[in-house]
C-alpha positions as CSV (number, residue, x, y, z in Angstrom):
1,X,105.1,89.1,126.7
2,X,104.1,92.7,127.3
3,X,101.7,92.4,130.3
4,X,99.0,94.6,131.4
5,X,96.1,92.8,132.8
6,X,93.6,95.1,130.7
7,X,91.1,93.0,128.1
8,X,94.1,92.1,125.2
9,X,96.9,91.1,127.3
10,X,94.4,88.7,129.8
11,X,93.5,87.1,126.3
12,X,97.2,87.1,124.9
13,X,98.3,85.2,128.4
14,X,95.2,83.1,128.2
15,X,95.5,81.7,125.0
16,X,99.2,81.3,125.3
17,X,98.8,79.0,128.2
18,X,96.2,77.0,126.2
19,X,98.6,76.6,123.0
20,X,101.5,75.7,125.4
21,X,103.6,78.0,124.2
22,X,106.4,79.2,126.5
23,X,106.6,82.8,128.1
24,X,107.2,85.2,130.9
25,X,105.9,88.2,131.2
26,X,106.3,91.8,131.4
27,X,104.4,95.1,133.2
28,X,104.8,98.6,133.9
29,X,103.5,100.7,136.7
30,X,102.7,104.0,134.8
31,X,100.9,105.1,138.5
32,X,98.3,107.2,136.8
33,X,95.2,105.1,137.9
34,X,94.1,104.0,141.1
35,X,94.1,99.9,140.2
36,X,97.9,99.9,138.3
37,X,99.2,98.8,141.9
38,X,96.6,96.0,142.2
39,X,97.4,95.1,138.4
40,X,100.9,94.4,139.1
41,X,100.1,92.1,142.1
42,X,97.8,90.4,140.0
43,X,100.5,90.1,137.3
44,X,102.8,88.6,139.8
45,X,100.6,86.3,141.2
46,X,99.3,85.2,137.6
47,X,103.2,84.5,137.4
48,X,103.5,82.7,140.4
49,X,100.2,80.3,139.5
50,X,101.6,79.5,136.2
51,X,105.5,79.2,137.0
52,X,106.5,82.0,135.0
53,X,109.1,85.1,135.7
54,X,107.3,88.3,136.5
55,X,109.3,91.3,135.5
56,X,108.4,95.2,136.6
57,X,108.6,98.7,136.3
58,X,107.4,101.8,137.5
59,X,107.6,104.5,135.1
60,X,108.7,108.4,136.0
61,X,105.6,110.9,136.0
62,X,105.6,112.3,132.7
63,X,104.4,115.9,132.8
64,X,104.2,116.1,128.9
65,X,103.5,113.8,125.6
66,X,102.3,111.2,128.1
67,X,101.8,108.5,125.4
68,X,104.7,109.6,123.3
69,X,107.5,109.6,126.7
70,X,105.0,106.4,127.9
71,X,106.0,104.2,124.9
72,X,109.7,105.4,124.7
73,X,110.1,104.3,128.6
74,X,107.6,100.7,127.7
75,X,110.2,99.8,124.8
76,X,113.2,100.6,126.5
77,X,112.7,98.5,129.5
78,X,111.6,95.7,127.0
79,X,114.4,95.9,125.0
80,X,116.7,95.6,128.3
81,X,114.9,92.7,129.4
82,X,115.6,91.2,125.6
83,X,119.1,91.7,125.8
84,X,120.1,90.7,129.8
85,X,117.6,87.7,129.6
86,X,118.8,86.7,126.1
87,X,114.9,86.6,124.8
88,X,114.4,85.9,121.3
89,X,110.8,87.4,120.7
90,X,108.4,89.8,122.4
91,X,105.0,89.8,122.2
92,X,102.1,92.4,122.3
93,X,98.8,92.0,122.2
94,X,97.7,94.4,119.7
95,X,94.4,94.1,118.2
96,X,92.4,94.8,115.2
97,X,90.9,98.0,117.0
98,X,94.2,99.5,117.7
99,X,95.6,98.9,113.8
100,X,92.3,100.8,113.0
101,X,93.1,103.7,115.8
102,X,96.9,103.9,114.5
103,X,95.9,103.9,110.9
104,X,93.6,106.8,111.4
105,X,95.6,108.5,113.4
106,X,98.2,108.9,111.3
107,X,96.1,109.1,108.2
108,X,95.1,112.7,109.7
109,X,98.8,114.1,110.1
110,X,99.7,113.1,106.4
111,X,101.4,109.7,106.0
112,X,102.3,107.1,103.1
113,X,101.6,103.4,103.4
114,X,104.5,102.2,104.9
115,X,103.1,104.8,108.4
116,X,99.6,103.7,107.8
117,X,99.8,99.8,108.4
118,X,102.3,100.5,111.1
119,X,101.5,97.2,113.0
120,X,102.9,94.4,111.7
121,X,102.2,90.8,112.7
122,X,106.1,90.0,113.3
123,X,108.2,92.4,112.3
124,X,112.2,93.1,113.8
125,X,113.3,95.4,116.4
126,X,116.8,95.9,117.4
127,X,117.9,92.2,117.7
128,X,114.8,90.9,118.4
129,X,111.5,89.7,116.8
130,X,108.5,91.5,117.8
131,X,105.4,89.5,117.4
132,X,101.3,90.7,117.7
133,X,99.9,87.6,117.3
134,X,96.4,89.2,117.6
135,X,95.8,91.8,115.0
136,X,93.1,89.7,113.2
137,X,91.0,89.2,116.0
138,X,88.5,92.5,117.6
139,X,88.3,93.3,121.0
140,X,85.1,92.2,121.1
141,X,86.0,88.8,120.2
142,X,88.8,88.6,123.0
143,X,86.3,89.9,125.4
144,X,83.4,87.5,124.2
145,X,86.8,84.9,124.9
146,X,87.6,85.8,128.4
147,X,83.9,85.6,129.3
148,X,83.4,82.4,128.1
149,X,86.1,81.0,129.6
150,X,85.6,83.1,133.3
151,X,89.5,84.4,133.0
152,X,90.2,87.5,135.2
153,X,90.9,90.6,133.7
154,X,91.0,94.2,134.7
155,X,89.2,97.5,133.1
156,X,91.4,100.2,132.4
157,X,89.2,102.9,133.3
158,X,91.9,105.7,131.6
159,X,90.8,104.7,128.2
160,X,87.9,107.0,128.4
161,X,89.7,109.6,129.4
162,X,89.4,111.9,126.2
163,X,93.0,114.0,127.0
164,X,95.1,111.3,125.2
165,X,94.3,111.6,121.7
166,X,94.0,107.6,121.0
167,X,91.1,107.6,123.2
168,X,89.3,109.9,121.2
169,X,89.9,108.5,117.8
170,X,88.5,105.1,119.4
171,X,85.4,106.8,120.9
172,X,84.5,108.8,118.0
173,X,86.0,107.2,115.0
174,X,87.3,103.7,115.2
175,X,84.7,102.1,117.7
176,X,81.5,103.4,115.8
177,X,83.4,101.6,112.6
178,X,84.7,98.4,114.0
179,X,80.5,97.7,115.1
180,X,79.6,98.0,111.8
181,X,82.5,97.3,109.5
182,X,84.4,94.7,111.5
183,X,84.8,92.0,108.7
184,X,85.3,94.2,105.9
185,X,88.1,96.6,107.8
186,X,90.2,93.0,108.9
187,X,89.9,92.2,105.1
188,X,91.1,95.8,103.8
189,X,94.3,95.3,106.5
190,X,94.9,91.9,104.6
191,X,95.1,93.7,101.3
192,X,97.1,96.4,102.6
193,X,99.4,94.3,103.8
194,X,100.2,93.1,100.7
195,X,100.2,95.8,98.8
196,X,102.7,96.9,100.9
197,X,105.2,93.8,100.6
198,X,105.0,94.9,96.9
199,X,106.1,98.1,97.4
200,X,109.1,97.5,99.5
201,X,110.6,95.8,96.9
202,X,112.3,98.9,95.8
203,X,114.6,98.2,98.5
204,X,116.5,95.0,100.1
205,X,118.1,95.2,103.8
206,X,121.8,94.1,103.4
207,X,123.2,94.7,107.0
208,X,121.2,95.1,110.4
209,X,123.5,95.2,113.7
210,X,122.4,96.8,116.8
211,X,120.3,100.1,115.7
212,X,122.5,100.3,112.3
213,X,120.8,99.7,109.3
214,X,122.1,99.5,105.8
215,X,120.1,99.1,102.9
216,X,120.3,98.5,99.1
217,X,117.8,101.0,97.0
218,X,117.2,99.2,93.7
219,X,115.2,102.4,93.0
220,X,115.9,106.1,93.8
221,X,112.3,107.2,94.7
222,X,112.3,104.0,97.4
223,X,114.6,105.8,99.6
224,X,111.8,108.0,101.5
225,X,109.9,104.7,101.8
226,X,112.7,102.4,103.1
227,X,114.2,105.2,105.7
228,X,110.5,105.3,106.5
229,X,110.4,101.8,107.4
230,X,114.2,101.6,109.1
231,X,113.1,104.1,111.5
232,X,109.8,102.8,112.4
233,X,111.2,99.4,113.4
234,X,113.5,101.6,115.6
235,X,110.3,103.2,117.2
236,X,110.9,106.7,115.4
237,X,108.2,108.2,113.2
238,X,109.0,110.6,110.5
239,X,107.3,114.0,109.8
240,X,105.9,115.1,107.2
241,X,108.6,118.1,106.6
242,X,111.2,115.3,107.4
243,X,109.7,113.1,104.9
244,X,110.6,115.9,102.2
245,X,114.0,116.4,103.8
246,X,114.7,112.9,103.3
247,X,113.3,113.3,99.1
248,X,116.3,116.1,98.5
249,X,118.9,115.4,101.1
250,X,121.7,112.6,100.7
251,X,122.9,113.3,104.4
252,X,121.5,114.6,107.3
253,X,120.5,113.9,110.6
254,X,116.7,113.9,111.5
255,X,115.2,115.1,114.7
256,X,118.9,115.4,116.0
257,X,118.6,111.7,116.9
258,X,119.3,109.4,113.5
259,X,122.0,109.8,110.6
260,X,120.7,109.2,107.4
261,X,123.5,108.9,104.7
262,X,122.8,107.5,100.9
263,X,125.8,106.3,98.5
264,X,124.8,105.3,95.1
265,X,122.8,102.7,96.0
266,X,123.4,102.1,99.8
267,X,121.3,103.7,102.2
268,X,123.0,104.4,105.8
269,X,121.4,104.4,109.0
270,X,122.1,105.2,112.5
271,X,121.4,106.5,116.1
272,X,123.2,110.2,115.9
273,X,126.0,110.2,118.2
274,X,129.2,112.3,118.4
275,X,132.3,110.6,119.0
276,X,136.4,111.1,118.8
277,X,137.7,108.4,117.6
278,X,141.2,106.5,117.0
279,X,143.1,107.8,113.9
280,X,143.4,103.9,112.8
281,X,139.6,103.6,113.2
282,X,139.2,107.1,111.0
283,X,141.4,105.9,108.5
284,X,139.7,102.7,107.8
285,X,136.4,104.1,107.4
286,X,137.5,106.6,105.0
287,X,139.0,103.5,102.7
288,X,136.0,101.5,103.4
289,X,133.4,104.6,102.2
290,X,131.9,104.4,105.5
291,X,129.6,107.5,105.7
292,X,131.0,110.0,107.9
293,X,127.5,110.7,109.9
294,X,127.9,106.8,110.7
295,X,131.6,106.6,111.8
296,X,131.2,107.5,115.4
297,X,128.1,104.9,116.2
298,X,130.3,101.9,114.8
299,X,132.7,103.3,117.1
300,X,130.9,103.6,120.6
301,X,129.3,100.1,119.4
302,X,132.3,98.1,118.7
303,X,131.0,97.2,115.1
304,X,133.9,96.5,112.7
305,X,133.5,98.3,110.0
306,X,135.3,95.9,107.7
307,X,132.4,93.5,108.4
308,X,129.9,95.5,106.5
309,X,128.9,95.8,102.8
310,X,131.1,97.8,100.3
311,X,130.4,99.7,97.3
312,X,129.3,97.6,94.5
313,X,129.1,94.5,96.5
């Protein structure tokens, strides 16, 4: 469980220990407020208390993009922790506020459905499920929980601070709506939800290994939406001039960081890397229709490329 010690996390950790559900914890040391070193003590001594493993991190000093480098760094050291501890699920303790601040966010740069509810309940990552067990409930109700109860928790005092731009869609925009609209905003995220299971029906994922992805479009015009969706999973939003890219090309590479490749009906992808490879390894890919863009991540991964779906199959 992704640990902080702020209002959501203390009520995620809380409420686990109630339901009985097994966990350990995680936190991260971003050192840009006085209290983050008495936050981690206070993680580790939650830990201790309830005979669970404590892991931490201390981030680098990001001069730049704070929240964008921030998460990057967050997710990374989860999904180490995933794979060397063998965990099966990670959990955040996203709330009904924050779907609200991320849906109006991104609602402002230009973004389809699939970008707007960007915070599923349980949704994959990588190899692992993540799970936000939380998003139905506000953060008034978690706080009106931890006060009722007398559970610790800490203020993080950097969420008034009006330089990152989440803080100022919550101050201005999200807050003032949540006090007045609470019920009928969870309801609308409900319907939303479904709407877009329905929609993503123009696509079925046939092969996920690692950070490859290969999908089956039943319908040309879901390609945008399903490459949208791959790469979200994968922590990697899509602009809105890559967004068109994706409309007219068949093969490209976006942000020089993911290969996107579509035959017929498969859609392709992968982390961009750059690779020589093995004339036998080559050679196989060619008669197997692997995408070229694709052929040197199976590579530096060790996937066997005669393990994935074909043509027609």
């Amino acid at each position: 469980m992704a640990f902080s010690g702020g209002i959501d996390s203390s009520a995620l950790f809380f409420l686990l220990l109630e339901y009985e559900i097994n966990f350990d914890i995680a936190i991260i040391d971003y050192g840009i407020r006085q209290r983050s070193g008495e936050e981690v003590k206070h993680a580790k001594a939650l830990a201790k208390q309830y005979d669970l493993a404590c892991y931490t991190a201390t981030a680098p000093k990001f001069t730049s993009h704070f929240e964008a480098h921030a998460r990057e760094f967050r997710y990374d050291f989860f999904d180490s922790l995933m794979e060397v501890h063998g965990y099966d699920n990670l959990l955040t303790a996203h709330q009904l506020n924050d779907q609200l601040e991320w849906f109006l966010m991104r609602l402002t740069k230009g973004a389809g459905l699939a970008e707007l509810i960007g915070l599923e309940p349980v949704s994959r990552r990588g190899n692992y499920t993540l799970v936000r067990p939380l998003l139905q409930y506000s953060k008034e109700e978690l706080t009106a929980y931890l006060e009722s109860t007398g559970y610790p928790y800490f203020i993080d005092e950097s969420n008034t601070d009006e330089k990152y731009e989440r803080n100022r869609f919550r101050k201005h925009f999200s807050d003032p709506l949540m006090a007045e609209f609470k019920q009928g905003i969870s309801r609308s995220f409900n319907y939303l939800r479904e709407d877009k299971k329905i929609l993503a029906k123009g696509f079925s994922i046939l092969h996920a290994e690692k950070e490859l992805h290969i999908l089956q479009l039943h319908t040309l015009a879901s390609r945008t939406r399903a490459i949208d969706l791959a790469l979200k999973k994968s922590g990697y939003l899509l602009s809105a001039a890559q967004r068109k890219e994706t409309e007219k090309e068949t093969s490209l590479v976006i942000g020089g960081e993911w290969a996107i490749e579509i035959q017929n009906d498969l859609l392709y992808i992968a982390p961009y890397v750059t690779a020589s490879m093995p004339k036998k390894f080559r050679e196989a890919c060619r008669v197997l229709k692997i995408p070229p863009k694709i052929r040197a991540y199976l590579f530096q991964e060790h996937i066997d490329p005669h393990n994935l779906p074909a043509q027609g199959e």
